[in-house]
C-alpha positions in Angstrom: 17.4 35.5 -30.7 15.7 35.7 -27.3 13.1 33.0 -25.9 9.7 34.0 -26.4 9.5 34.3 -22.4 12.6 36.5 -22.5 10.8 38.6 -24.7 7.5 38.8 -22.5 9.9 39.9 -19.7 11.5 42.4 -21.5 8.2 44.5 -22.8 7.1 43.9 -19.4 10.3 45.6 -17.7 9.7 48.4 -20.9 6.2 49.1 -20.1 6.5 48.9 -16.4 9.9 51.1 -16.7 6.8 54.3 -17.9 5.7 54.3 -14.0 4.3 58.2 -14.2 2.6 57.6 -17.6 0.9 54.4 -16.7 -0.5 55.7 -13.6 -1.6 58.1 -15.6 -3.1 56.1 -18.8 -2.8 52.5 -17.5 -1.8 49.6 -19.7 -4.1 50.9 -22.9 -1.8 53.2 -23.6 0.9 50.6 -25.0 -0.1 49.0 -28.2 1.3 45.7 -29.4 1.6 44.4 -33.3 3.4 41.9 -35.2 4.7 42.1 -38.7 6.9 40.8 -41.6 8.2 44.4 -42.2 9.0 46.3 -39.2 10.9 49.3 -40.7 7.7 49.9 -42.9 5.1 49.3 -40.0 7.4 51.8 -37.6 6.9 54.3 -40.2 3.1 53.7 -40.6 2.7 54.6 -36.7 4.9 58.0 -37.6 8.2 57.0 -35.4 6.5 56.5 -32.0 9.4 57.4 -28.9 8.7 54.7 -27.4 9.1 51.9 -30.3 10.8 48.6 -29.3 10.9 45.2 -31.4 11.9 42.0 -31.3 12.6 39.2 -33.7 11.1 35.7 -32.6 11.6 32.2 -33.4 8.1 31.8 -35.7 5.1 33.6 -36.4 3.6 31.6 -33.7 5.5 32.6 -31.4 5.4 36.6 -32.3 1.5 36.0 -32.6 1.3 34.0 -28.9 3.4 37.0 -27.6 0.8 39.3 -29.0 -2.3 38.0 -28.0 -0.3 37.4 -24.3 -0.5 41.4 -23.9 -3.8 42.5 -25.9 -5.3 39.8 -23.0 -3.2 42.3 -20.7 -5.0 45.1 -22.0 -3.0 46.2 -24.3 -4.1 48.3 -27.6 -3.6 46.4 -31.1 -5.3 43.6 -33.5 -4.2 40.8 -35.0 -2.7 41.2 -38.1 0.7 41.6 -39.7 0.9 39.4 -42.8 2.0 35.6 -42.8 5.4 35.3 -41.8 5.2 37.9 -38.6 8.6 37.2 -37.2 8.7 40.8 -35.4 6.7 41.9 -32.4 7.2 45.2 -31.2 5.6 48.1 -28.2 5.2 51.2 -28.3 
């Protein structure tokens, strides 16, 4: 299971990795969310390409990592139920 500062670093690489489309869009276009069930919340938001999750430590963690990137710009809301051990971009 990687740090939650590992994690930060990889969704940063991910997103900045998109060069054309965030010159295009900028950093709204990314949206962040935590939840208990990621296989059920990837199929609420219909598949999206560019879907990548990560399993943290606690739901402090996963939460902290979220509000790190909606800071950042980033779309999303807190949410995700009570034991949100996933984070995941797309």
């Amino acid at each position: 299971m990687a740090s939650k500062e590992q994690i930060i670093k990889e969704i940063e690489l991910h997103t900045r990795d998109k060069i054309l489309y965030k010159i295009l869009i900028g950093s709204k276009a990314w949206y962040i969310g935590v939840t208990e069930y990621p296989k059920e919340r990837k199929m609420k938001h219909k598949h999206p390409d560019k879907w990548r999750m990560w399993k943290t430590s606690s739901a402090n963690v996963a939460r902290s990592i979220e509000r790190h990137f909606l800071d950042k710009g980033f779309k999303g809301s807190h949410g995700g139920g009570k034991n949100t051990l996933y984070v995941y971009v797309y």
